[in-house]
DSSP file (Angstrom, degrees, kcal/mol; ACC not computed):
  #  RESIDUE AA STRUCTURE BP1 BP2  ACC     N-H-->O    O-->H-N    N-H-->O    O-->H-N    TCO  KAPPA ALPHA  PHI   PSI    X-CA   Y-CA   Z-CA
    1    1 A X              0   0    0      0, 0.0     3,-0.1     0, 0.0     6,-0.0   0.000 360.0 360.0 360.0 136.2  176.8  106.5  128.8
    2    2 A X    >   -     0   0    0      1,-0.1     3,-1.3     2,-0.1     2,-0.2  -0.129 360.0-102.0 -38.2 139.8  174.6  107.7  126.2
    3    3 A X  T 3  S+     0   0    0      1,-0.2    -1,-0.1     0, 0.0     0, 0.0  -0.559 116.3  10.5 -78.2 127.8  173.3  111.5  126.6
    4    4 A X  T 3  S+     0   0    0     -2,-0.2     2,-0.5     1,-0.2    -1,-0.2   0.774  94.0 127.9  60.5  42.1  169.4  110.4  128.0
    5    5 A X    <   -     0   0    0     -3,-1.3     2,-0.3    -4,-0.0    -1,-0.2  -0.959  55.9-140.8-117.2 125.7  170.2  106.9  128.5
    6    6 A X        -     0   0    0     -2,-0.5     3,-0.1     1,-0.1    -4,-0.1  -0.668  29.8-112.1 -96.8 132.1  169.1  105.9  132.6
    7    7 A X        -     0   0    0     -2,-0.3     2,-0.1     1,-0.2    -1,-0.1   0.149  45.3 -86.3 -54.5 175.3  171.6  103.8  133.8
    8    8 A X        -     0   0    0      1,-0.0     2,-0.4     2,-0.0    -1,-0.2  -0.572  40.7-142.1 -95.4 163.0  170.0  100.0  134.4
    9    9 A X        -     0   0    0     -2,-0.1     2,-0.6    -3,-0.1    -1,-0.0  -0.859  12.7-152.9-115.0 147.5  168.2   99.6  137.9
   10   10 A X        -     0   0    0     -2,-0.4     2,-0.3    23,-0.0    -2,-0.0  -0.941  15.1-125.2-118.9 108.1  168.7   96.2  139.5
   11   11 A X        -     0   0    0     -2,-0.6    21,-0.4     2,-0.0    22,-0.1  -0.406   2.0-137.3 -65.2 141.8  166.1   94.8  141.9
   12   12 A X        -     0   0    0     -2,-0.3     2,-0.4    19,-0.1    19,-0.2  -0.653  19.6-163.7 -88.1 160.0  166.4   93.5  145.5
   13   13 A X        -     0   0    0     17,-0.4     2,-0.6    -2,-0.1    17,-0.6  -0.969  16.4-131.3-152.9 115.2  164.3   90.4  145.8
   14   14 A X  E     +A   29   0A   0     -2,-0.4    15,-0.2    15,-0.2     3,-0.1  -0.932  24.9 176.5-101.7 130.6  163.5   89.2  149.9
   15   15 A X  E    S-     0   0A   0     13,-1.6     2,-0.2    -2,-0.6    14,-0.2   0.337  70.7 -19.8 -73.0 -35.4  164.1   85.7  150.9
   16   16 A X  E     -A   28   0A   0     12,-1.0    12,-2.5     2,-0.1     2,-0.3  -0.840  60.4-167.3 158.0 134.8  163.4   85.9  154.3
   17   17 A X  E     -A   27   0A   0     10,-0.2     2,-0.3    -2,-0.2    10,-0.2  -0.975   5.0-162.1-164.0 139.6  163.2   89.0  156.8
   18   18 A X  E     -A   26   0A   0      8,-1.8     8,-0.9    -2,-0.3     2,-0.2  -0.901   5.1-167.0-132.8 135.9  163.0   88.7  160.7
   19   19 A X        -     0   0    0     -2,-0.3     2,-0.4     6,-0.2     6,-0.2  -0.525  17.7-158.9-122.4 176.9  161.8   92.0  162.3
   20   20 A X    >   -     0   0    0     -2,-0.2     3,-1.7     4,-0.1     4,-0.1  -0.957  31.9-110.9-153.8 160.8  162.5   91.8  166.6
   21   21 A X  T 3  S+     0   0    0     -2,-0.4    54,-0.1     1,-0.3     0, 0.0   0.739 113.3  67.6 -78.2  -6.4  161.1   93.5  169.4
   22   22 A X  T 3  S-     0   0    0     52,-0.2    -1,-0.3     2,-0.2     3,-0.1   0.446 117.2-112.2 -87.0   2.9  164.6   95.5  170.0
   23   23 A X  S <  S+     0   0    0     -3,-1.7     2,-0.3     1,-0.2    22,-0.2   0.736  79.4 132.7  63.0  22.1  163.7   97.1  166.8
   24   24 A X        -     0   0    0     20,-0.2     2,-0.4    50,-0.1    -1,-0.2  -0.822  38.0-164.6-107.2 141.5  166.7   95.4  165.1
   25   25 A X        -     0   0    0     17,-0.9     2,-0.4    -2,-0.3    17,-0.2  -0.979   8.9-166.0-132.8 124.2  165.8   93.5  161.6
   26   26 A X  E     +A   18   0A   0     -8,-0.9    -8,-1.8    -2,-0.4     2,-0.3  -0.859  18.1 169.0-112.8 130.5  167.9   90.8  159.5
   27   27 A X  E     -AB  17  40A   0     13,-2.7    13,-1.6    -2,-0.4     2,-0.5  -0.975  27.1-146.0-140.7 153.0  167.1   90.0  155.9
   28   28 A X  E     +AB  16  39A   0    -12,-2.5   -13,-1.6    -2,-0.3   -12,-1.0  -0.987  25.3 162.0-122.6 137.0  168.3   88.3  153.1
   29   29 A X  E     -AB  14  38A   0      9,-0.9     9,-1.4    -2,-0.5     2,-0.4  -0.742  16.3-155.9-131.9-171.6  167.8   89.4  149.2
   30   30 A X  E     - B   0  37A   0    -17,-0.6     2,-0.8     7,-0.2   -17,-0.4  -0.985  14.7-137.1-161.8 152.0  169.3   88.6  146.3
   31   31 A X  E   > - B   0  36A   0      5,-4.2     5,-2.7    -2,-0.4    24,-0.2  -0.961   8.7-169.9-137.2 128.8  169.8   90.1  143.1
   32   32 A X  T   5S+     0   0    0     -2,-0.8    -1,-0.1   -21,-0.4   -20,-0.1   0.063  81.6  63.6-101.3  19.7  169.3   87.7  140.7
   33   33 A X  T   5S+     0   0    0    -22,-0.1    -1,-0.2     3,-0.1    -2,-0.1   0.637 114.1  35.4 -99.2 -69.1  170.8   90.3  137.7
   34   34 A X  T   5S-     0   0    0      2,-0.1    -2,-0.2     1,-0.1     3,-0.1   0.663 102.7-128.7 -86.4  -7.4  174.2   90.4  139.4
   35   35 A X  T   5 +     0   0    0      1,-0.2    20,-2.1    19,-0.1     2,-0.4   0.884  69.7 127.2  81.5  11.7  174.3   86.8  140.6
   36   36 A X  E   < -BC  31  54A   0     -5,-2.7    -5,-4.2    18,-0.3     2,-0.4  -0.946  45.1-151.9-128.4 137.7  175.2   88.4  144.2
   37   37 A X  E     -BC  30  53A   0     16,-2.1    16,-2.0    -2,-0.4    -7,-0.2  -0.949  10.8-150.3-100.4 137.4  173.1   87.5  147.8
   38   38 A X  E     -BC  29  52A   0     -9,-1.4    -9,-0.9    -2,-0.4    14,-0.2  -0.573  19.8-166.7 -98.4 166.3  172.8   89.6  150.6
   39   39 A X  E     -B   28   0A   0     12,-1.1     2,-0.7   -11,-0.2   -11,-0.2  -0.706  17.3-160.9-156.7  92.9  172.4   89.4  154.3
   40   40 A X  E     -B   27   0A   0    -13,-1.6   -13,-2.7    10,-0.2     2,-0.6  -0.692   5.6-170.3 -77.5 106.0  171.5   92.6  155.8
   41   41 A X  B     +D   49   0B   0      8,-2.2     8,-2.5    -2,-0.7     2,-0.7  -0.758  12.6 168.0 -90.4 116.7  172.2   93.1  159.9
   42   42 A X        -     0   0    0     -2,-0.6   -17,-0.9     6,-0.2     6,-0.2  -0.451  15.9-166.8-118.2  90.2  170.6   96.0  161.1
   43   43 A X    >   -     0   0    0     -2,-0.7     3,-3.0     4,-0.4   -19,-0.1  -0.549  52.2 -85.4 -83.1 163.6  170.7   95.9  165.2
   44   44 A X  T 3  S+     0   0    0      1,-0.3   -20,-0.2    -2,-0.1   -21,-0.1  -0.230 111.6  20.5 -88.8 162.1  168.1   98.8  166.0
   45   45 A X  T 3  S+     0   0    0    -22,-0.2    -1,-0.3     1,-0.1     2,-0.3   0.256 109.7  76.8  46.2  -1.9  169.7  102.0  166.1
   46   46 A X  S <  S-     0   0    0     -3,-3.0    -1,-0.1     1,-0.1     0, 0.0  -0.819  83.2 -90.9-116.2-178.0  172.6  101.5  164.3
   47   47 A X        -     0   0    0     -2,-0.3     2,-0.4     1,-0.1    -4,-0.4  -0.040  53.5 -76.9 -70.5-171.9  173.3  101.1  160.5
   48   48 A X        -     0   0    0     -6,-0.2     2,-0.3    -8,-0.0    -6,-0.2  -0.647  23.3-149.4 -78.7 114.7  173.3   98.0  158.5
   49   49 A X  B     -D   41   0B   0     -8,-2.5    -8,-2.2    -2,-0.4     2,-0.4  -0.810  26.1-165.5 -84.5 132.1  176.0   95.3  158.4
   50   50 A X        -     0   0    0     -2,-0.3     2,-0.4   -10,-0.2   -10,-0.2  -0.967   8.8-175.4-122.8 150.4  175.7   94.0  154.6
   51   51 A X        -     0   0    0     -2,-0.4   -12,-1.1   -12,-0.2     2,-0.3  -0.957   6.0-172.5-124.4 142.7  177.5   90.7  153.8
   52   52 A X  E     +C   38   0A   0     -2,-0.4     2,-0.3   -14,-0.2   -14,-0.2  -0.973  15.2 170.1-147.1 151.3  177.4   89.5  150.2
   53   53 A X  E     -C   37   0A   0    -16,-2.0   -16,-2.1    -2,-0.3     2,-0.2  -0.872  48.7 -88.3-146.1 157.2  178.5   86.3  148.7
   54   54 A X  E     -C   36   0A   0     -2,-0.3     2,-0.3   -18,-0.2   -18,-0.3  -0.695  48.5-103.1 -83.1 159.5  177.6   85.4  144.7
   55   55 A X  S    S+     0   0    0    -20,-2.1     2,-0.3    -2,-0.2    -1,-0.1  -0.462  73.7 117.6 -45.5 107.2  174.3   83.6  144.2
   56   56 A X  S  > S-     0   0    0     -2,-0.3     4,-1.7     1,-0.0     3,-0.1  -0.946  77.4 -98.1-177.4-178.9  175.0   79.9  143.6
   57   57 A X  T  4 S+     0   0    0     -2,-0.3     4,-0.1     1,-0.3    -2,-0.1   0.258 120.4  60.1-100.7  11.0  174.2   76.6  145.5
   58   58 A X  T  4 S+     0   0    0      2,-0.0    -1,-0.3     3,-0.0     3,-0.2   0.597 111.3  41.1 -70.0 -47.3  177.7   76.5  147.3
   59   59 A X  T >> S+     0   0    0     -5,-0.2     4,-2.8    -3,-0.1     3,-1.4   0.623  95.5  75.6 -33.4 -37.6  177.0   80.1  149.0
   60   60 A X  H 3X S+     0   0    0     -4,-1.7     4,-2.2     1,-0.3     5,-0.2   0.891  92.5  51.5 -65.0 -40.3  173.7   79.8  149.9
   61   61 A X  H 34 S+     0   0    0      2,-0.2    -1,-0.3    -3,-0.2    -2,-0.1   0.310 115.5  43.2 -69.7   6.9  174.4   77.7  152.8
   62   62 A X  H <> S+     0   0    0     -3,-1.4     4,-1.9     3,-0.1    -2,-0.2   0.571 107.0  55.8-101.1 -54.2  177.0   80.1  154.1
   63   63 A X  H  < S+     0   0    0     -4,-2.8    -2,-0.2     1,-0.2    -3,-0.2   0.922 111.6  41.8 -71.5 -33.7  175.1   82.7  153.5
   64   64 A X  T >X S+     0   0    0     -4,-2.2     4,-1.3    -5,-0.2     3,-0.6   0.775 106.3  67.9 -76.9 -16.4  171.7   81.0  156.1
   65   65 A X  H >> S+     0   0    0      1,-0.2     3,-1.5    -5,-0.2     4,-0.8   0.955 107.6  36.1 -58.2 -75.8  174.5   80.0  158.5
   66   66 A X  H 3< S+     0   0    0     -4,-1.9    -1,-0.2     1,-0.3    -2,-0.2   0.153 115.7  50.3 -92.1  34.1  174.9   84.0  159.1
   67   67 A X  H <4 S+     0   0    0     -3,-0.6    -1,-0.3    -2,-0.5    -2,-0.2   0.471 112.9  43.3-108.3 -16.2  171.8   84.9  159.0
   68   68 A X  H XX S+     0   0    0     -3,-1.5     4,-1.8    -4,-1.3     3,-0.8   0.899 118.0  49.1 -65.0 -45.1  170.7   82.3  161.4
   69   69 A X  H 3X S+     0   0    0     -4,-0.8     4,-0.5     1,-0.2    -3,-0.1   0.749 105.3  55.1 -91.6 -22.2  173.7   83.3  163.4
   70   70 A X  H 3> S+     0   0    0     -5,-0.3     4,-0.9     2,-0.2    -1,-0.2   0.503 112.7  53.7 -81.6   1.8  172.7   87.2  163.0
   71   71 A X  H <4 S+     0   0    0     -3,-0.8     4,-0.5     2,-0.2    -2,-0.2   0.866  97.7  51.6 -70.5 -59.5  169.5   85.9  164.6
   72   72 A X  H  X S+     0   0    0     -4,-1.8     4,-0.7     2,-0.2    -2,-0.2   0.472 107.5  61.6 -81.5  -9.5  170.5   84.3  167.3
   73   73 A X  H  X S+     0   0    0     -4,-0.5     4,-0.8     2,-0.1     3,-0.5   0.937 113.2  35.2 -32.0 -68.6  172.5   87.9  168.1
   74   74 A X  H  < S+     0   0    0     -4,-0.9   -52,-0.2     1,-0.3    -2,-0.2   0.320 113.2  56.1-101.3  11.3  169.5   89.8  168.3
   75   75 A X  H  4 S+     0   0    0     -4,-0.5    -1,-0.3     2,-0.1    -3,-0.1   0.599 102.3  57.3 -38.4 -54.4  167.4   87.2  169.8
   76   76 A X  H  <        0   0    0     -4,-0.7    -2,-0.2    -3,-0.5    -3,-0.1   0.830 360.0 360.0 -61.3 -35.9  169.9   86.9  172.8
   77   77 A X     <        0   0    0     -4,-0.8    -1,-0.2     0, 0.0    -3,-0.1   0.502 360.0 360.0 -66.8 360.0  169.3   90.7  173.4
């Protein structure tokens, strides 16, 4: 990398974020730079489970299956 050149910064974009009374929160982003989606579990008090799959219309429905399914986790609680 150049001397004073800032590496590039890549934005997270939310799709859809579910907050719950347990204090646990599930989201999906995407960063549309890298082509890659996320599916961020966080059940409350612990860290973040991240899942990522690439962006494209064959992923997308794998990727709302487990975030529906990381739903119905912290829903059940």
């Amino acid at each position: 990398m150049a001397a004073g050149k800032q590496p590039e910064e890549h934005s997270m974009t939310t799709i859809i974020k579910d907050a719950f009374t347990s204090g646990a929160q599930v989201s999906m982003e995407m960063d549309a730079d890298e082509g890659e989606l996320f599916v961020f579990h966080c059940p409350a008090g612990q860290g973040c489970k991240v899942s990522k799959w690439p962006l494209d219309s064959y992923h997308m429905p794998i990727a709302m299956a487990h975030y529906a399914e990381c739903c119905e986790l912290e829903s059940a609680v």
